[in-house]
N, CA, C and O of each residue as an XYZ file, in Angstrom:
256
protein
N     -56.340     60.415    -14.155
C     -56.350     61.541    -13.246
C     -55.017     62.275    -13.265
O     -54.845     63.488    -13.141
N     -53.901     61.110    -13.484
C     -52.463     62.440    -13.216
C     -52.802     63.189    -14.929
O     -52.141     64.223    -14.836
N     -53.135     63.202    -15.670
C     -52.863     63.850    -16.685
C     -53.645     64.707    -16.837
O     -53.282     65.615    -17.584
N     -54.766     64.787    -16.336
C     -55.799     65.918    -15.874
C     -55.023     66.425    -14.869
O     -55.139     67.640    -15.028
N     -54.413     66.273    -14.076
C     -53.558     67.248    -12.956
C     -52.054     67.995    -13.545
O     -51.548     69.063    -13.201
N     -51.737     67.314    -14.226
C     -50.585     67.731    -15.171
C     -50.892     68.804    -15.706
O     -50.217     69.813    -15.497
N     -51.796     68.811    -16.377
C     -52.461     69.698    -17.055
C     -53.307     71.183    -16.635
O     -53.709     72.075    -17.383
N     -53.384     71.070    -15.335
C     -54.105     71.663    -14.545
C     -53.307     72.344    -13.660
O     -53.632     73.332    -13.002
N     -52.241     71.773    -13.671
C     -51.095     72.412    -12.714
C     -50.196     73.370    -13.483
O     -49.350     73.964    -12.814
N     -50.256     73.612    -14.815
C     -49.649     74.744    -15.584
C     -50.185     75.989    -15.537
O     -49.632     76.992    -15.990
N     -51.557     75.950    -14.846
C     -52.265     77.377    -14.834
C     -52.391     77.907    -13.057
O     -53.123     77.299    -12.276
N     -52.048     78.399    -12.886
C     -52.549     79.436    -11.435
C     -53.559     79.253    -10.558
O     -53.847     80.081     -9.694
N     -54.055     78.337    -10.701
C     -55.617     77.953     -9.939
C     -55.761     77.240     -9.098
O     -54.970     76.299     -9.035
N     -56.913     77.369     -7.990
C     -56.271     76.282     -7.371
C     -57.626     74.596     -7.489
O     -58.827     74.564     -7.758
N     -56.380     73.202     -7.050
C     -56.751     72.327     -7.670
C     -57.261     72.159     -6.055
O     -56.569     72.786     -5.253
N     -57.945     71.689     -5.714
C     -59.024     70.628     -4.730
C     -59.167     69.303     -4.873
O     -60.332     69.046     -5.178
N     -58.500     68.362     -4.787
C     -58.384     67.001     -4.866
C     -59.110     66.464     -3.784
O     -58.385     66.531     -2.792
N     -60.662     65.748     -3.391
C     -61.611     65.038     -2.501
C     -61.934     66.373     -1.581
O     -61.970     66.119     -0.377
N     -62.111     67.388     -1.844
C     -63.180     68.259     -1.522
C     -64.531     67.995     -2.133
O     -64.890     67.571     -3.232
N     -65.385     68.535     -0.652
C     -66.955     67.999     -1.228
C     -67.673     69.622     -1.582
O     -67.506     70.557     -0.799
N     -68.080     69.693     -2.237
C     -68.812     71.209     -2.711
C     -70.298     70.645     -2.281
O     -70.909     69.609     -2.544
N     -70.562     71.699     -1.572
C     -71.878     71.448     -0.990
C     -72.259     72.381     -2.287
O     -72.580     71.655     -3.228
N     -72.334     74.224     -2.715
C     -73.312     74.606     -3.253
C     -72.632     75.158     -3.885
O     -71.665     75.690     -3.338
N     -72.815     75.294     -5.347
C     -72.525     75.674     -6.384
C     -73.696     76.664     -7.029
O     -74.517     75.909     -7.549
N     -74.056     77.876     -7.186
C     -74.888     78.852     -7.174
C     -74.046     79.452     -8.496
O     -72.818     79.364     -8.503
N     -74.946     80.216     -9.889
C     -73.967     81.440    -10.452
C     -74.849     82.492    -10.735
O     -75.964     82.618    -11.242
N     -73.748     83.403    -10.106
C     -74.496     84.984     -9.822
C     -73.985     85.846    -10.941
O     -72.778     86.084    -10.902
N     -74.806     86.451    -12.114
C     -74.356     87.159    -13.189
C     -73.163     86.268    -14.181
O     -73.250     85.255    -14.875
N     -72.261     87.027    -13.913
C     -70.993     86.425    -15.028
C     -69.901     85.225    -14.070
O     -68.903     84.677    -14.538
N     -70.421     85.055    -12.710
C     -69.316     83.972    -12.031
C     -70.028     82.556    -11.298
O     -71.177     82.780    -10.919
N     -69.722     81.672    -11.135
C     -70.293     81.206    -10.029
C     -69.345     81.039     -8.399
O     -68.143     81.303     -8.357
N     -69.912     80.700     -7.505
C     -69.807     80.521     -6.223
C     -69.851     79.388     -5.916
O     -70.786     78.656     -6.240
N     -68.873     79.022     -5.248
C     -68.538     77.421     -4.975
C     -68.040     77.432     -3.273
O     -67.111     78.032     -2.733
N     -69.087     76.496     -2.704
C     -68.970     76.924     -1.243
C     -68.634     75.184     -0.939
O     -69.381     74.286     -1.327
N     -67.476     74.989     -0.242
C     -67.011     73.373      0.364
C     -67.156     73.006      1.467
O     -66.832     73.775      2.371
N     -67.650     71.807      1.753
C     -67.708     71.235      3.196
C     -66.953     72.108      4.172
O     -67.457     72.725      5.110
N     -65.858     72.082      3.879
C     -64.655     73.008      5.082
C     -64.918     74.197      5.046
O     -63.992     74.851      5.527
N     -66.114     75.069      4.551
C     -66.197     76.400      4.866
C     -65.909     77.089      3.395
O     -66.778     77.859      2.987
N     -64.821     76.876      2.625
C     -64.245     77.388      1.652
C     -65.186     78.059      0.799
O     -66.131     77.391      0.379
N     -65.111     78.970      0.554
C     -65.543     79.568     -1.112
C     -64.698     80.553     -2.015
O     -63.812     81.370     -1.764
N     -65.387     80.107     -3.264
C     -64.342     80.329     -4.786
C     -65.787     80.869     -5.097
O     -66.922     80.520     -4.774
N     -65.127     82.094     -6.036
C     -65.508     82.823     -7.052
C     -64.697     82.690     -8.175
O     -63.530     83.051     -8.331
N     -65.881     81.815     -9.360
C     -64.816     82.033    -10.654
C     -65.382     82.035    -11.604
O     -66.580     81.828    -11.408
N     -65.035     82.219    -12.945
C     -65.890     81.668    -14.118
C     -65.916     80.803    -14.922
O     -66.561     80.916    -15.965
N     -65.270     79.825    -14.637
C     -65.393     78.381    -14.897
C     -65.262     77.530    -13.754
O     -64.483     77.782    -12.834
N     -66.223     76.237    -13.803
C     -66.164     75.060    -13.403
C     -66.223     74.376    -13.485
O     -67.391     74.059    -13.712
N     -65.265     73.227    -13.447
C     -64.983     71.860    -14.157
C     -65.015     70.576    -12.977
O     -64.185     70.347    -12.098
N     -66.439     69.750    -13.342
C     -66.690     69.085    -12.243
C     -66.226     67.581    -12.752
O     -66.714     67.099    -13.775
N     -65.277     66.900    -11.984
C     -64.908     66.100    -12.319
C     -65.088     65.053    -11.167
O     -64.476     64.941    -10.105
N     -66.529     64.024    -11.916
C     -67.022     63.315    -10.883
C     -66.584     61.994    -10.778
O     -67.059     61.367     -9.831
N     -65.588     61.257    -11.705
C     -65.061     60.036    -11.994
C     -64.218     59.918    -12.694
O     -63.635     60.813    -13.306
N     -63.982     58.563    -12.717
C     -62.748     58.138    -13.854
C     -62.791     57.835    -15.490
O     -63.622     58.582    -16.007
N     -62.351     57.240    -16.152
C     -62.593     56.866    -17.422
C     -63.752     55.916    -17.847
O     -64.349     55.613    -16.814
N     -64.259     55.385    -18.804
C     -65.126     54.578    -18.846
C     -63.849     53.458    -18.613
O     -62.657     53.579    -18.896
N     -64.666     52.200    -17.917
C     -63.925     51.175    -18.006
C     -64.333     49.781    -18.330
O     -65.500     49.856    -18.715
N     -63.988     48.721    -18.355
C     -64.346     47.596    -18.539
C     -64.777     47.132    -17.414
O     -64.333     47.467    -16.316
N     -65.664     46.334    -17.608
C     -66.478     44.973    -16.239
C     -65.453     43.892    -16.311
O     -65.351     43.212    -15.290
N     -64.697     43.607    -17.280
C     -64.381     42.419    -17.246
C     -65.199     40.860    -16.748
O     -65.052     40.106    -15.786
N     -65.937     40.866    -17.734
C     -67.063     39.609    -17.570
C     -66.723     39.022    -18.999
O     -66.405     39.503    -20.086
N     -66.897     38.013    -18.590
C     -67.072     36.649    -19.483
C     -68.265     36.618    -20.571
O     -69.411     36.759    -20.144
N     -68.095     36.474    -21.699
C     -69.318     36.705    -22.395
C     -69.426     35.322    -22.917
O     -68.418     34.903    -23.486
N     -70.658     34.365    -22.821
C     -70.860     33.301    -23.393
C     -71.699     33.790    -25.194
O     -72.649     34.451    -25.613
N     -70.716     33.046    -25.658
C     -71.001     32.871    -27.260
C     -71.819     31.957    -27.689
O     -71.436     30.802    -27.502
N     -72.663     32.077    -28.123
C     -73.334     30.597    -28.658
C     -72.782     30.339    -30.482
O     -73.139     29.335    -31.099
């Protein structure tokens, strides 16, 4: 996640860290992004970032 924010923080936009987007709608060339707190964004990209990396279970694997 910091390197996705690193990265994200070189451009002008703004970042939303545990905002919930209720509705995401796109009208012609933008979409509309409306948040729990009232908020809405007009833009033309959206980058939904719902988790982390793939990761390991760390389980025991029996070998025969």
């Amino acid at each position: 996640m910091l390197k996705f924010e690193e990265q994200v923080r070189q451009f002008p936009i703004p970042l939303l860290i545990g905002e919930e987007v209720t509705k995401l709608r796109e009208d012609d060339n933008f979409f509309a992004v409306l948040t729990s707190n009232g908020k809405k964004f007009n833009c033309k990209a959206v980058i939904i970032a719902s988790g982390r990396r793939a990761r390991s279970l760390r389980c025991h694997v029996r070998k025969n």
